[in-house]
N, C-alpha and C positions, 0 to 999 in steps of 0.2 A: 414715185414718191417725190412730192416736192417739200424741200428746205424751204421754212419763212426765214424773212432777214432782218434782225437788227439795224433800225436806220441810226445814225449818229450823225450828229453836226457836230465839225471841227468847230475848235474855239480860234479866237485869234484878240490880242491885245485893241481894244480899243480907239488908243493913241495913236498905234502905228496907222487905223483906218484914217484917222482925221487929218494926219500928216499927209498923207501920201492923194487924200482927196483933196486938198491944200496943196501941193504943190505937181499934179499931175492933172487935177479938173477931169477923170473920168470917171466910168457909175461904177456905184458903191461894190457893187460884186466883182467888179474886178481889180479894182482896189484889194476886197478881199484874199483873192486870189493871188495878188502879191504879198500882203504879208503873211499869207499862208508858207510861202517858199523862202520867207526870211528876207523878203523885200520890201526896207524900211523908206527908200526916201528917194528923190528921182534919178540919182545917179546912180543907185544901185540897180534900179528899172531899168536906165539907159545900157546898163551893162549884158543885162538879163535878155533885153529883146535886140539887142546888137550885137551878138558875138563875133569876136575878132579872131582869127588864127593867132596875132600876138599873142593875146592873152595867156598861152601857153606856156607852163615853169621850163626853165631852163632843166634838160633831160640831165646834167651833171649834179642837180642837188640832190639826186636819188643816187644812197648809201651803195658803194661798189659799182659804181655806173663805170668810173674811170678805171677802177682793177678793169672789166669785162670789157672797155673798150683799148685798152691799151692791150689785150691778148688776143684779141681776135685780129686788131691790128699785126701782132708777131706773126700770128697765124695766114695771115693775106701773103706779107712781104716774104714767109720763109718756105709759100706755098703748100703749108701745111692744110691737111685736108679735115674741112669741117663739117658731123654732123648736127643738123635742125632734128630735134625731138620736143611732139608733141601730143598732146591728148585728143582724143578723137571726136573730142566735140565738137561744135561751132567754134567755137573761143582756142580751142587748141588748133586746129586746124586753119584759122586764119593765120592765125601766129605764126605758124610754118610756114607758109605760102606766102606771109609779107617778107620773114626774115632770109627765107632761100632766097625769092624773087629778088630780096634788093642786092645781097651779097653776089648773086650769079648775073645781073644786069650789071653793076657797077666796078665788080674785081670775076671777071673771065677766066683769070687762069687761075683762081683757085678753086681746087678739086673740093667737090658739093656734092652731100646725098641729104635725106631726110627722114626717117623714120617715123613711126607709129603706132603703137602698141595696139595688139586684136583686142579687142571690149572681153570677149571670150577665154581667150587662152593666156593671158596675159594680166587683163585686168587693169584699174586703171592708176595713171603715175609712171614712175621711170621703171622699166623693168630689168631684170639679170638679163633675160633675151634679148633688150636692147641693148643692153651694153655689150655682151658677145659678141652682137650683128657691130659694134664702133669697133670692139677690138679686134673680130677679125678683118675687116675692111680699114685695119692701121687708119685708124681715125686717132687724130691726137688730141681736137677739141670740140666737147659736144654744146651747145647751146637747148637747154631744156626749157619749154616756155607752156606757162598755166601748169605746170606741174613740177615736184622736186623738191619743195620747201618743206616737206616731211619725209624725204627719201631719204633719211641717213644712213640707214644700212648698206643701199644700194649705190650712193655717190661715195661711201667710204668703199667699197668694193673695185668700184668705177677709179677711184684713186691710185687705192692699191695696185691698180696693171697701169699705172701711167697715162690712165684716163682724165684730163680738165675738165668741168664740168661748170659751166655759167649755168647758174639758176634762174628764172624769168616770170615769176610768181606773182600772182595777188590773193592766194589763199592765202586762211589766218596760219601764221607760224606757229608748231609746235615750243614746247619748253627749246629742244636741243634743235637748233639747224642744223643740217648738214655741212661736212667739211667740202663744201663748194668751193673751185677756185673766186668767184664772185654770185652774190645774193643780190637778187634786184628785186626787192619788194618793200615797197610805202609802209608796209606795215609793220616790219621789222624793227624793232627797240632801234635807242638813235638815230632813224632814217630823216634828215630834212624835209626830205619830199612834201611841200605843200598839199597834195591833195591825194587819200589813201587809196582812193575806189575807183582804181583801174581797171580795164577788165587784162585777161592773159595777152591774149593781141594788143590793146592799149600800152603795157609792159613793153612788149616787141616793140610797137613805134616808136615809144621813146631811144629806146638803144640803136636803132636805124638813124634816129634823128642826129644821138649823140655819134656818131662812126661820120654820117654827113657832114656835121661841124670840122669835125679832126680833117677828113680827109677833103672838106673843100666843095664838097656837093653844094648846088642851089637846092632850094626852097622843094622842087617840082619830083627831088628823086625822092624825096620821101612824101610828100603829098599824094602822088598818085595811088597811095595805098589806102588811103583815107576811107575809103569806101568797104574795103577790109575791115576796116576800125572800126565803123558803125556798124557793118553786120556782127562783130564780135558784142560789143557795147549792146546792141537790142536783144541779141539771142542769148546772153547771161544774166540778164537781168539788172547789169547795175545799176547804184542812185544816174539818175538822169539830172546829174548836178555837174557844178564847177565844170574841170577840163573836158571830164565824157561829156557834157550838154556843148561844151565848143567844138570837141572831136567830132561827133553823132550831127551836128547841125552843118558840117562842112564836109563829113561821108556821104553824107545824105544827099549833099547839092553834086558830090562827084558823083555817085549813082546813076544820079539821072541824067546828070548833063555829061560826064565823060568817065564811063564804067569803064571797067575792067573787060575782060573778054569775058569773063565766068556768068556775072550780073548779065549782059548780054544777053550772053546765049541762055539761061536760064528765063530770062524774060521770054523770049522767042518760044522755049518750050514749056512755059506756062501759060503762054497765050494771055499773057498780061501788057495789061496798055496802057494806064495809065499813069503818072509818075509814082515811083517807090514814096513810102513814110516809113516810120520807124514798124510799124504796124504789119507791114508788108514785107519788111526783113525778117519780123519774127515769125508772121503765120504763113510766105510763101517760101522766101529763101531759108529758113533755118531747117524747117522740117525736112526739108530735102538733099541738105549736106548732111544733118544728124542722122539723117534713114543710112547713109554708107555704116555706120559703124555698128548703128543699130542692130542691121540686117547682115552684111557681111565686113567686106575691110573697109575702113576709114582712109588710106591709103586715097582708094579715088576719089574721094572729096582734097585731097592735096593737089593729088594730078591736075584734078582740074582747074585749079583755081592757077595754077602756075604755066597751063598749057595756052600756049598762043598760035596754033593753030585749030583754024576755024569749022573744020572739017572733024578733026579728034574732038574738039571742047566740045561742040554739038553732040557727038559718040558717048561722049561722062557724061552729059546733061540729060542723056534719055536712060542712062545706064541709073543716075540717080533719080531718075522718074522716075521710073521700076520699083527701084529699093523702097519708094516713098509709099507708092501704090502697093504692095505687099506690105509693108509697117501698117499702113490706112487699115486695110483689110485684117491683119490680126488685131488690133488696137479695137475696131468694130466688135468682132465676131467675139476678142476673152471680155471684152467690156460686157456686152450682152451677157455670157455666158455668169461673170460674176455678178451682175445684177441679180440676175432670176435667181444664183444660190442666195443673195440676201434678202430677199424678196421674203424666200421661204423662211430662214433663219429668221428673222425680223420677227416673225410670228410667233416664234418658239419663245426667245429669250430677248431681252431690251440689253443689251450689251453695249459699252463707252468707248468699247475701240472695236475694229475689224481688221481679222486675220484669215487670208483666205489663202488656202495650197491647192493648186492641180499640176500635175510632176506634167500635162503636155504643153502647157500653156510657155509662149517664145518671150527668151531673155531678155529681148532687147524692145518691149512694151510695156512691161509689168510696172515701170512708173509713170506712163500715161497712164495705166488702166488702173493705176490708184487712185490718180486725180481727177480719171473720170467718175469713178464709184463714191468720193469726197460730193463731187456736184450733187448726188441722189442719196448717200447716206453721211451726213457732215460730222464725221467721226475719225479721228488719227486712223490710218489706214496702214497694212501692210500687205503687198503682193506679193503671193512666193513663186517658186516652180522648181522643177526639178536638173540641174544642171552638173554634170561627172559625178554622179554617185552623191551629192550634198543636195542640202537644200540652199534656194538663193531668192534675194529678188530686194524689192525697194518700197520705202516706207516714204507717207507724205502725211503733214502733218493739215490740223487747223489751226484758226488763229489764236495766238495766245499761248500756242502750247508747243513744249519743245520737245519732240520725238525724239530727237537723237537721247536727250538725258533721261527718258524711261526705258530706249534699247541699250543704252551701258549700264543702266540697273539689273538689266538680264543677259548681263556679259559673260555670268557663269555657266551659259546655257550654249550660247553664241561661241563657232571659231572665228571670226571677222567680223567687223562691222567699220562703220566707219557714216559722217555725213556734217550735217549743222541744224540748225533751229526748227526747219520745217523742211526736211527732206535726209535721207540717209537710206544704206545700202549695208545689207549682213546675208550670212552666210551661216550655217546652220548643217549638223548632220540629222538624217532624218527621225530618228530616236527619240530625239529631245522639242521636238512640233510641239507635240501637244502641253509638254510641260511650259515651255516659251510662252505657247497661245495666253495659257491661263495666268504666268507670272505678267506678260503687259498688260493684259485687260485688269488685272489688279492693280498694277501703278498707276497704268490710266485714271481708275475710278478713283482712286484715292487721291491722286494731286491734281486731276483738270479744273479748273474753276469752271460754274457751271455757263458763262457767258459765252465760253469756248464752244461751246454744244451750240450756236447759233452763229450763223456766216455774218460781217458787218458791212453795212454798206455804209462807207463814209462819206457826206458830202458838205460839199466848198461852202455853197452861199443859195440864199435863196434868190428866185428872181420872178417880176413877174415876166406870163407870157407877152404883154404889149410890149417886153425890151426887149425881143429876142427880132434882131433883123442885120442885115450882114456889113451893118458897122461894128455892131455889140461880136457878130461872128469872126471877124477878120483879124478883130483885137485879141479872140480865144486862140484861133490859129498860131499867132505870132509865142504862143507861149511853149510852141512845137521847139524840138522835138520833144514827144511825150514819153514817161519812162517811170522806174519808180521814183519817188520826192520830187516828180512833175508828172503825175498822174494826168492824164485828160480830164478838164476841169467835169464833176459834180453836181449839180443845180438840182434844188426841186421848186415847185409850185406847189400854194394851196389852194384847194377849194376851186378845181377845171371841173370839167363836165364836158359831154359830148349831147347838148339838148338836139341838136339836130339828129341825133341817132345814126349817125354817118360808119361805126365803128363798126370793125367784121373780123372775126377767128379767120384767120388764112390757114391755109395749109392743117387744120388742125389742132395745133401746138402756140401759135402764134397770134397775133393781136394787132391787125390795120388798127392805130388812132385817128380818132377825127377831135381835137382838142378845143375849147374856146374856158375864159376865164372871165366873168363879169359880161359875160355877153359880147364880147369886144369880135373880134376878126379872128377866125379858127386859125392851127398850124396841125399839120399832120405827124404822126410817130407808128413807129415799130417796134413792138416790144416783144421780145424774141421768148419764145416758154410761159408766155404769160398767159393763154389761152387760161386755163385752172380758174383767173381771177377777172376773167369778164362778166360775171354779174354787179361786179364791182359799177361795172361802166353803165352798163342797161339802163333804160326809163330815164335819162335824163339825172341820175344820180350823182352828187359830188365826190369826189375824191381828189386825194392829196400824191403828187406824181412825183420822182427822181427820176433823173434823167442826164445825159449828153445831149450836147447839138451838133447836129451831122448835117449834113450837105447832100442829097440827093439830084440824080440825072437822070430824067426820064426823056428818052424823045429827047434828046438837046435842049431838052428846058430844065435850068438848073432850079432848086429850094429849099431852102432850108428844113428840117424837121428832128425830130424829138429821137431818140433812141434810149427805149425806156427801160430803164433797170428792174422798175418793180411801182407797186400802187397800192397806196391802203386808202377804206373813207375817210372822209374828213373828220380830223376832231382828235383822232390818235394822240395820243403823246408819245414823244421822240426825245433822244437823250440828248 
């Protein structure tokens, strides 16, 4: 089944185009493209495509920076011994592996372990079991990072046995914080901190940075983690704005030009060659530190990031292949498997949300395999399965619509739940499925607006195909790195045609383009699932195309080409 798409074109003020084609002299689309991102006038451009490492806030205007570093400090000098806790994700697991790494390079004799809650047995945030594992290992001072800013049960407990606790957060803060020795989050009431949308590792380098200043480090001991930064920064998702677009733009250049051991060896066993994007941290390196937790412990997605021998790092990097290729192969096999049941459902009954239970289907896919079953049925999704006697699994939403607030409308049904806007996670005994199923698909149907029922494809600026050549390319590039609120720019064209009849179904699924527009000089595309809608293209017919511009190598000849989102005839009207 395929999803049609809403196309939409961004708006964008007027004034700011004519200013910034005034005082910048380039074509009008990319003009657009900057006041799309809030860029009104040359200096502010100049800023946008020059990022500076200065540019950087001073890590002390973020609220409790100096409690947090004046105790880890006591903690160095009195040799007290400090645990790193963190989440088992990309973004927690960098965090750890910057903040052990910088504390165990730069202070040697202070005794260092690291923790990490099992996805499974533990679940995710600060757990009682970590704290246990601090109290009985006479830990005095824990640093928690990407998680804790809604632990208050469990940092008041952590208190109570004489446990300090630094918080390291950029999740939304609940009503009540926790009674943390220090709270490090932008987002917390009061906080100065100029810019909110850190990621959890982002959090940690600030506090690295700040301990550096105190204690006299250059520039280089905290920089060399930068590359940490950016894989945290791409694999969480945040705005690809202010300091992350500085951080992520100079991760990005340590990557390639002087990685880590981890990035390394990871490249080496992904048989990848060409330089990292941000693109490449989320679909080669993320998947394959996230498979550790996924699949068994998160733990060796730390080991490795912190191991500098060359021999062991290679050892984690096929041990995390593994894990990756086993996550691949269930993520495969429950996606299939829940297609074909809505395949059949579909037929029965037209229903505004999907809820699907099989007690054999593995914990640690069921929100891939929401979001893959979203691509083919574009409906709020919930995965379940069966895990210690409960029901469990993870909901992903569409656009427009917020899941979380239709699963705490059926929180009387629900032992747990927990998430945000378009993604969340419950827990459920098995009794109460069926009553569940039927209370969300009734909230669903009653508050989704009906635009939500249709995927959007948003785009930048029109252009024609005769301005696409790699001056107009090299100017898109510079708007890297790409992320969310600096999406890869948009474009569509109207009214191409393929009169030469050059265009071919690949693979079955797929769509060789052979494009020209006014007759002018063709440019080739690839439009990935698009097969369904090559009659479109046939006989020399017009249509109207969306798209990116990519760069293709074939045989060492580089060129540019189209990478197409989607295609209607000519004539549609779009919003």
């Amino acid at each position: 089944m395929s999803v049609e798409k809403i196309w939409k074109i961004k708006s964008v003020d007027p004034s700011v185009l004519t200013q910034l084609q005034k005082e910048l002299g380039i074509h009008p689309a990319l003009c657009r493209l900057l006041a799309l991102r809030n860029i009104k006038d040359y200096n502010s451009a100049k800023l946008f495509f020059r990022p500076q490492l200065e540019h950087q806030h001073d890590p002390f205007l973020m609220k409790g920076m100096k409690k947090a570093v004046d105790r880890i400090s006591q903690a160095i000098q009195q040799g007290e011994k400090i645990m790193v806790y963190g989440d088992y994700d990309v973004d927690g697991t960098t965090a750890v592996a910057l903040v052990y790494s910088f504390l165990k390079r730069n202070f040697p004799d202070t005794p260092l372990l690291f923790y990490v809650p099992h996805r499974y047995r533990e679940g995710y945030g600060i757990s009682k079991a970590g704290i246990d594992y601090a109290l009985a290992e006479n830990v005095g001072l824990m640093i928690a990072l990407d998680c804790g800013i809604k632990s208050v049960e469990k940092i008041q407990y952590a208190s109570g046995h004489g446990l300090d606790v630094i918080v390291c957060d950029h999740h939304q803060p609940g009503e009540q914080l926790p009674p943390a020795l220090a709270i490090l989050n932008p987002k917390q009431q009061d906080c100065a901190y100029p810019y909110t949308e850190l990621s959890g590792c982002g959090i940690g380098y600030k506090l690295i940075r700040a301990l550096a200043q105190v204690h006299g480090l250059d520039d280089e001991a905290t920089n060399c983690y930068l590359d940490l930064v950016a894989t945290s920064i791409a694999a969480d998702i945040v705005p690809m704005t202010g300091e992350n677009r500085v951080l992520a733009f100079y991760g990005l250049k340590r990557a390639n030009e002087q990685p880590c051991l981890a990035l390394q060896t990871l490249r080496e066993v992904a048989a990848f060659q060409r330089p990292f994007t941000i693109a490449d941290l989320v679909f080669i390196v993320a998947p394959r530190i996230n498979a550790a937790g996924r699949m068994d412990d998160a733990r060796k997605a730390i080991e490795f990031f912190i191991e500098s021998d060359r021999k062991r790092s290679a050892e984690l990097a096929y041990l995390l292949q593994t894990d990756n290729a086993d996550r691949k192969e269930l993520d495969k096999s429950i996606s299939e498997e829940a297609l074909e049941i809505l395949a059949e459902e579909q037929l029965k009954e037209n229903k505004m949300s999907t809820v699907l239970y099989r007690p054999h289907w593995h914990k640690g896919v069921v929100g891939i395999v929401a979001s893959r079953v979203i691509d083919h049925f574009y409906r709020p999704t919930i995965i379940l399965t069966e895990s210690n006697g409960k029901i469990t699994g993870s909901a992903r939403s569409v656009q427009g619509f917020n899941i979380y607030e239709a699963i705490h409308s059926c929180g009387d049904l629900l032992e747990n739940y927990g998430g945000h806007f378009y993604a969340a996670g419950l827990t459920l005994v098995p009794e109460n499925l069926e009553a569940f199923s039927n209370k969300f698909e009734s909230i669903v149907k009653k508050t989704i607006r009906p635009e939500s029922l249709y995927p959007e494809i948003l785009i930048d600026a029109e252009l024609s195909l005769a301005d696409i050549n790699y001056k107009f390319y090299n100017i898109v590039q510079q708007f890297n790195p790409f992320g969310p609120f600096n999406l890869r720019p948009v474009f569509i064209s109207y009214g191409v045609c393929d009169f030469q009849q050059r265009s071919s179904i690949v693979k079955e699924q797929h769509i060789r383009f052979s494009f020209q527009q006014n007759f002018n000089s063709s440019i080739n595309g690839i439009g990935f699932n698009l097969a369904h809608k090559f009659d479109l293209v046939k006989d020399g017919a017009h249509f109207d195309v969306i798209y990116t511009i990519d760069e293709n190598e074939w045989k060492g000849t580089r060129s540019l080409q189209l990478k197409v989102l989607d295609i209607a005839p000519s004539g549609n009207l779009y919003n």
